[in-house]
N, CA, C and O atoms as CSV, one atom per row, in Angstrom:
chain,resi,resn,atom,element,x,y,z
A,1,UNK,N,N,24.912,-15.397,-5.660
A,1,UNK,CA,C,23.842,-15.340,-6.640
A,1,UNK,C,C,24.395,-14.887,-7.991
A,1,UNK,O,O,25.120,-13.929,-8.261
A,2,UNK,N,N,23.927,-15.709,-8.664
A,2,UNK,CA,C,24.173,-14.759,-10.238
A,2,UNK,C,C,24.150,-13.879,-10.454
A,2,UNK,O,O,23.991,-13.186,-9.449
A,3,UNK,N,N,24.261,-13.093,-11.744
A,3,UNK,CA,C,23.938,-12.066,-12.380
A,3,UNK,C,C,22.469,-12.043,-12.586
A,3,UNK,O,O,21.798,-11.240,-11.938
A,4,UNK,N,N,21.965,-12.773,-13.348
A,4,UNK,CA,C,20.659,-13.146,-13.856
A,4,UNK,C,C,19.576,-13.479,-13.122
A,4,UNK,O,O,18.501,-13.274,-13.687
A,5,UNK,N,N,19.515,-14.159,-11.483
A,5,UNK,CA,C,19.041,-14.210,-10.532
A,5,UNK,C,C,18.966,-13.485,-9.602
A,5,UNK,O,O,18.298,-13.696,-8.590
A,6,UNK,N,N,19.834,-12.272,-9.895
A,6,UNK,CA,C,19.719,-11.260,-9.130
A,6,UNK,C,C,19.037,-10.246,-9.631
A,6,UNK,O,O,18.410,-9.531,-8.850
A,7,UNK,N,N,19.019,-9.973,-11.064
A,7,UNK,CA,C,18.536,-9.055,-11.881
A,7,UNK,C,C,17.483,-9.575,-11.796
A,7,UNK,O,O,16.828,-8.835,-11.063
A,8,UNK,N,N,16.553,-10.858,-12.250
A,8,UNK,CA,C,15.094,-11.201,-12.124
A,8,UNK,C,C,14.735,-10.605,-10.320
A,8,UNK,O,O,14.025,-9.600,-10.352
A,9,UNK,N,N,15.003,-10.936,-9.254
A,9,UNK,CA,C,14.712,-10.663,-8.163
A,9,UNK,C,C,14.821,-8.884,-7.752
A,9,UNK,O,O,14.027,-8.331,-6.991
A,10,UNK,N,N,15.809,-8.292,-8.343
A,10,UNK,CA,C,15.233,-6.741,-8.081
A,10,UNK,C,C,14.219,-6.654,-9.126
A,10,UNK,O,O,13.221,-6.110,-8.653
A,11,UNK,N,N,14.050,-6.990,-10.450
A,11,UNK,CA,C,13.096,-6.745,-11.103
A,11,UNK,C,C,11.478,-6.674,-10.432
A,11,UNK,O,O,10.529,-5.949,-10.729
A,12,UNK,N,N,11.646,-7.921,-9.248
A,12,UNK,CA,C,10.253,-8.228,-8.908
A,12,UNK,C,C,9.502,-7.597,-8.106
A,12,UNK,O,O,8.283,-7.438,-8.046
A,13,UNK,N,N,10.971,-7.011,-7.063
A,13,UNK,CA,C,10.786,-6.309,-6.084
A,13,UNK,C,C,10.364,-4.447,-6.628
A,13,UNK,O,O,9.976,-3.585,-5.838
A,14,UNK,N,N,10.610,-4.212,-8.310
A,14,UNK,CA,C,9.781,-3.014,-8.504
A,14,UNK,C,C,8.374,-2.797,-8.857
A,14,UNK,O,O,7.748,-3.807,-9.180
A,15,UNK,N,N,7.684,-1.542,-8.858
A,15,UNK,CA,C,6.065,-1.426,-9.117
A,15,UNK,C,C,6.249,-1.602,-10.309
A,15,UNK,O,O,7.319,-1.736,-10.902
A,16,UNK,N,N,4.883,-1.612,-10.828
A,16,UNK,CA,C,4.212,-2.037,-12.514
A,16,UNK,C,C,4.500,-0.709,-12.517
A,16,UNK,O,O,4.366,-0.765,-11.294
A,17,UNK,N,N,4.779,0.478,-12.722
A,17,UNK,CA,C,4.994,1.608,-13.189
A,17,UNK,C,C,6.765,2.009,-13.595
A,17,UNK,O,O,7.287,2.648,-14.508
A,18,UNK,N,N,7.450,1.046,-12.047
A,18,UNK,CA,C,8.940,0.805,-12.171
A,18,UNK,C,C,9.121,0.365,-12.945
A,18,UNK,O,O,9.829,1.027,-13.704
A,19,UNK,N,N,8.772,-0.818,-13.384
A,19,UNK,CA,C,8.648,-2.170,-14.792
A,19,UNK,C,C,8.436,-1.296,-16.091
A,19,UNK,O,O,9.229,-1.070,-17.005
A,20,UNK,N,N,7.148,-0.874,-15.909
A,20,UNK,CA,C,7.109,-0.119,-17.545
A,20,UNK,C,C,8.477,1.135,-17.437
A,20,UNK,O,O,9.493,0.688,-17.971
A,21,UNK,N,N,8.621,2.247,-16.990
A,21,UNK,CA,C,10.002,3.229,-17.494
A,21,UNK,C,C,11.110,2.110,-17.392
A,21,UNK,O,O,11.992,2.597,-18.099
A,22,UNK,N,N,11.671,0.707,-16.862
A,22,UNK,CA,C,12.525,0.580,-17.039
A,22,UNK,C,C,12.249,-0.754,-18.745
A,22,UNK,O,O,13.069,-1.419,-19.379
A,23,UNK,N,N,11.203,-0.641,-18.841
A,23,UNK,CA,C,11.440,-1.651,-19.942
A,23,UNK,C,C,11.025,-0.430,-20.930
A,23,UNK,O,O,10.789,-0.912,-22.038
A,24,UNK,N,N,10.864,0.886,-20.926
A,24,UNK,CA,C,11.011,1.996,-21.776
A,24,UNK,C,C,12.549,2.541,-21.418
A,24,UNK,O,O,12.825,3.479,-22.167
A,25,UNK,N,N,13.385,2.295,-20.698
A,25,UNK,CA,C,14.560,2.077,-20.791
A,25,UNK,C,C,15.684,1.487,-21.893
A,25,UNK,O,O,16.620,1.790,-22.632
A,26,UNK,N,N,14.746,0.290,-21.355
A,26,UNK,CA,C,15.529,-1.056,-22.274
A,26,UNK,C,C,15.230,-0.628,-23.435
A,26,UNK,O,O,16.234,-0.106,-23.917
A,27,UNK,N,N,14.059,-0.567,-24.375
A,27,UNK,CA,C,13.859,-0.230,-25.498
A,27,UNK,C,C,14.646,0.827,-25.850
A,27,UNK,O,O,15.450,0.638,-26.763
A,28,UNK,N,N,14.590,1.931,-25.312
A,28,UNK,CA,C,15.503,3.024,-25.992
A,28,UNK,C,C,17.129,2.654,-26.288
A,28,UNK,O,O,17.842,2.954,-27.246
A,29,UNK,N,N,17.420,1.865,-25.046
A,29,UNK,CA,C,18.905,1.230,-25.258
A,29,UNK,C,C,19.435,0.194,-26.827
A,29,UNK,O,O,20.385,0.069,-27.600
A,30,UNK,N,N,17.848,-0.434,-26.520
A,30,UNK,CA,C,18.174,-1.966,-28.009
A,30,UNK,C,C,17.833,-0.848,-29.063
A,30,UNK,O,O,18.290,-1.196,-30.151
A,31,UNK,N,N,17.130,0.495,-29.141
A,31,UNK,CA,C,17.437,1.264,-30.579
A,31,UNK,C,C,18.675,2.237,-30.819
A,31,UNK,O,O,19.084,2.707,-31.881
A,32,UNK,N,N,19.149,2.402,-29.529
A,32,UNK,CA,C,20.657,2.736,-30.047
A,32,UNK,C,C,21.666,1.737,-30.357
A,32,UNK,O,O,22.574,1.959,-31.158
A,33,UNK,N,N,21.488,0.400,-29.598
A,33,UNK,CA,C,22.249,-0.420,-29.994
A,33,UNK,C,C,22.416,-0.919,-31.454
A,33,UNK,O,O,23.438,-1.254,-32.052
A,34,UNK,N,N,20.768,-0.861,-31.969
A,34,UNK,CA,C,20.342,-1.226,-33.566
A,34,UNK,C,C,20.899,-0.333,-34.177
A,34,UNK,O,O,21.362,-0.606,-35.284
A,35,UNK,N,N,21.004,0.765,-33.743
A,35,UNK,CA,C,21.314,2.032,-34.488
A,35,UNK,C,C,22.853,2.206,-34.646
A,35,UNK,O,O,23.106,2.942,-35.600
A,36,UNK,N,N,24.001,1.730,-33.967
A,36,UNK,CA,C,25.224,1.801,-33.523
A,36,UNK,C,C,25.583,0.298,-34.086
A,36,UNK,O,O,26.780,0.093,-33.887
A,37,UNK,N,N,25.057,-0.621,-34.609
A,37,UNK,CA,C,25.427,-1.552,-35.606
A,37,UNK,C,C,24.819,-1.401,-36.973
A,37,UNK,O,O,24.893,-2.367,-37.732
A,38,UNK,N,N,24.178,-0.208,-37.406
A,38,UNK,CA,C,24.150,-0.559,-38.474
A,38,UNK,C,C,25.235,0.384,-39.110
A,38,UNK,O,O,25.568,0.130,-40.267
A,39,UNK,N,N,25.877,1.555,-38.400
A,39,UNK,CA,C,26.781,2.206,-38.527
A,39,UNK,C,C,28.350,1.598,-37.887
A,39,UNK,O,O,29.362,2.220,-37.564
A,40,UNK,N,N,28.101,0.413,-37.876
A,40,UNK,CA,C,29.480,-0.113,-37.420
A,40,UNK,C,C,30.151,0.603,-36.212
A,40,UNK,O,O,31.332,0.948,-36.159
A,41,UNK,N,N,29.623,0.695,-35.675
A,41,UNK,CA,C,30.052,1.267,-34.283
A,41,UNK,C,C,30.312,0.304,-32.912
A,41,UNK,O,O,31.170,0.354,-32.031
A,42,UNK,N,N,29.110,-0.635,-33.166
A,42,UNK,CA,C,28.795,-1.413,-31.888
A,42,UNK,C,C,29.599,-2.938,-31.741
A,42,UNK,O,O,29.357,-4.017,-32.283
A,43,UNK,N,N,30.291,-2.671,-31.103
A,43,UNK,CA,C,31.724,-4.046,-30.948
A,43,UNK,C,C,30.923,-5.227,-30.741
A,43,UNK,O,O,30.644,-6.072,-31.592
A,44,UNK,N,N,30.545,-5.202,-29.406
A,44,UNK,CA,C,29.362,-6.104,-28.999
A,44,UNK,C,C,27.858,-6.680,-29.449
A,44,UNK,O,O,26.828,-6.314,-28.883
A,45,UNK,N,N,27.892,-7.715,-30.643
A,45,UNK,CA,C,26.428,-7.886,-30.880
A,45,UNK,C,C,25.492,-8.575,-30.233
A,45,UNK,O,O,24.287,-8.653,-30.470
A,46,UNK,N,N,26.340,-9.229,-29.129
A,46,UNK,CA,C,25.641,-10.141,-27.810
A,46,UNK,C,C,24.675,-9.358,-27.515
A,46,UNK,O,O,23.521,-9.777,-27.606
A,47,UNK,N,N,25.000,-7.785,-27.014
A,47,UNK,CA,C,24.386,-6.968,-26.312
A,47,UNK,C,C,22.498,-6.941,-26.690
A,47,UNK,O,O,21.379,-6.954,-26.176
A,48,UNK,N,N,23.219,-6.898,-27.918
A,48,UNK,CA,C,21.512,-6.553,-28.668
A,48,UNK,C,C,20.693,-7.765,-28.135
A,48,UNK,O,O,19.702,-7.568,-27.431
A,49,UNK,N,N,21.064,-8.898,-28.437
A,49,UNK,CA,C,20.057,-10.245,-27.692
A,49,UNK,C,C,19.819,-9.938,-25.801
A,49,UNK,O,O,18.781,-9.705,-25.181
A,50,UNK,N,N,21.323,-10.070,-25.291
A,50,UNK,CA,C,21.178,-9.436,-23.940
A,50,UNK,C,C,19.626,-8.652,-24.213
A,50,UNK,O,O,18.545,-9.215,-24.039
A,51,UNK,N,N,19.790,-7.343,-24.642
A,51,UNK,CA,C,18.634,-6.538,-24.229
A,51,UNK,C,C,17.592,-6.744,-24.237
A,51,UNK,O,O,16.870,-6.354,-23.320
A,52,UNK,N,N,16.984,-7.656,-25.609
A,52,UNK,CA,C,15.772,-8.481,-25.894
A,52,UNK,C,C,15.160,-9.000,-25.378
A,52,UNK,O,O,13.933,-8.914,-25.319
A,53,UNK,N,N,16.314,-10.132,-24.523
A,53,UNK,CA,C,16.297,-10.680,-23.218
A,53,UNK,C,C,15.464,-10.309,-22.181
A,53,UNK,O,O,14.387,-10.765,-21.798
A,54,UNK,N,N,16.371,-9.122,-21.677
A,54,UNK,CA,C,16.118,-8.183,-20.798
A,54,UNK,C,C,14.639,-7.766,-20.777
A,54,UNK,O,O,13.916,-8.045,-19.821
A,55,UNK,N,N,14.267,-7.189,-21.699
A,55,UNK,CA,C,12.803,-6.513,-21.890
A,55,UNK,C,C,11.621,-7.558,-22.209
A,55,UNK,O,O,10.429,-7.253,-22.189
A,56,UNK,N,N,12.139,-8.858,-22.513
A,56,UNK,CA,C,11.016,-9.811,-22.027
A,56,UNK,C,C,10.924,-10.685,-20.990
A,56,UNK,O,O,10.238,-11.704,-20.902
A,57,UNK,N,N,11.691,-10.186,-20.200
A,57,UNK,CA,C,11.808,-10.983,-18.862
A,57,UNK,C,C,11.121,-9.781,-18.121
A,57,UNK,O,O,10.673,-9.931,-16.984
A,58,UNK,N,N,11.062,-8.816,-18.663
A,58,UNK,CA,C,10.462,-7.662,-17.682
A,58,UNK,C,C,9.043,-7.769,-17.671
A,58,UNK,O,O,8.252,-7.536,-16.757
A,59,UNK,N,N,8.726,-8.412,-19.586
A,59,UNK,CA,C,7.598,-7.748,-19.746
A,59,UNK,C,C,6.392,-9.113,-18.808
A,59,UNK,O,O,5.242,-8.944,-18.402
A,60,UNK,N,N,7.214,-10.288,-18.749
A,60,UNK,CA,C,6.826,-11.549,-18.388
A,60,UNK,C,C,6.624,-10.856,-16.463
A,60,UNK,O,O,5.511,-11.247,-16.113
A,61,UNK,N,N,6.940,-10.474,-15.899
A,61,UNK,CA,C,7.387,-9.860,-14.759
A,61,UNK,C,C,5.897,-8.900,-13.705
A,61,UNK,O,O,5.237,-8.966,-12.669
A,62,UNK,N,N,6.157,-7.904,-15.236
A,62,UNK,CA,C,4.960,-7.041,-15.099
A,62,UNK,C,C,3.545,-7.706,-15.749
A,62,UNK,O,O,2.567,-6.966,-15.639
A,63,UNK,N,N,3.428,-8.353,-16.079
A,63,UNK,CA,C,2.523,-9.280,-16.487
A,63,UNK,C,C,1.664,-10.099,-15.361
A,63,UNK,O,O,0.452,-10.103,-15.146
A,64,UNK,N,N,2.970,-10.938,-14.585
A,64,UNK,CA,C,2.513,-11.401,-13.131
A,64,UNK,C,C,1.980,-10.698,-12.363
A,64,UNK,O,O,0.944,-11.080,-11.818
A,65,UNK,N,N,2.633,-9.229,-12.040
A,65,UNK,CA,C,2.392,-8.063,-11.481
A,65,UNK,C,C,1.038,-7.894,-11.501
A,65,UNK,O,O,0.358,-8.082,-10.492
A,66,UNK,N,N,0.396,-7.425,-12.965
A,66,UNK,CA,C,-0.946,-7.166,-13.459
A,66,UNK,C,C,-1.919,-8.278,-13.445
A,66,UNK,O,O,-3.139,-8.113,-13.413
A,67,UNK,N,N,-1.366,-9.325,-13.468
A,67,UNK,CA,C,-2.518,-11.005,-13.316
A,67,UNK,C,C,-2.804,-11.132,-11.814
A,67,UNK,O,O,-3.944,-11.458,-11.485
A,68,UNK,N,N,-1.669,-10.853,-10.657
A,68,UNK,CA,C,-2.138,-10.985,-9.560
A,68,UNK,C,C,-3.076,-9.936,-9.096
A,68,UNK,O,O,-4.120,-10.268,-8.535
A,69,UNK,N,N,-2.624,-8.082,-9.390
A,69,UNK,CA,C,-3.755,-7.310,-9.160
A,69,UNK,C,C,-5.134,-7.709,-9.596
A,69,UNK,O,O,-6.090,-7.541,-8.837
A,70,UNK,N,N,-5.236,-8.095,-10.475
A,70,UNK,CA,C,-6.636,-8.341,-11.366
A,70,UNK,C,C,-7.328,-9.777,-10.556
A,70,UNK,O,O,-8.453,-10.040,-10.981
A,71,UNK,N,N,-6.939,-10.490,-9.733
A,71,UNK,CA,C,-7.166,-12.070,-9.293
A,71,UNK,C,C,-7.254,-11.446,-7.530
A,71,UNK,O,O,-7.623,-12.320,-6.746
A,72,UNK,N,N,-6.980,-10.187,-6.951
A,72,UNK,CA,C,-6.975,-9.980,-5.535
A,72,UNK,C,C,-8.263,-9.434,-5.761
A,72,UNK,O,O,-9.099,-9.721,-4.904
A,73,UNK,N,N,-8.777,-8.430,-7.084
A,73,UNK,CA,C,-9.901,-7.629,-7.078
A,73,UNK,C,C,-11.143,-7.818,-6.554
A,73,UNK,O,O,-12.004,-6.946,-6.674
C-alpha cells in the first residue's frame, strides 16, 4: 500500500473528535512551517502543500463522519 492510501485508511478508522485534534495538529504544524519560511529556515517548501493536503483530506473525512451520523439519526 502506499503512503497516501494508507494514511487516508487510518484516517478513517479515527473518531470525529480523533479527526478534529489531529487536523488541530496539522494546522499548528502548516503555522510553523509558514513561520520557518518566512525566516528562511524551512529547506522543504513541498511540506507546506503536503500539509494543506493533509488537513483537507481530513477535513473531507470528518465530514463523511458527520453526514453519516446525521443520515443514521
Amino acid at each position: 500500500m502506499s503512503k497516501k492510501t494508507e494514511f487516508l485508511r487510518q484516517a478513517r478508522l479515527l473518531t470525529a473528535s480523533q479527526l478534529a485534534a489531529k487536523i488541530n495538529q496539522s494546522r499548528k504544524t502548516l503555522l510553523e512551517q509558514r513561520q520557518e519560511r518566512v525566516l528562511g529556515k524551512l529547506k522543504n517548501f513541498r511540506a507546506i502543500e503536503r500539509v494543506r493536503k493533509e488537513i483537507a483530506q481530513l477535513h473531507s473525512i470528518l465530514d463523511e463522519k458527520v453526514t453519516a451520523n446525521i443520515t443514521e439519526k
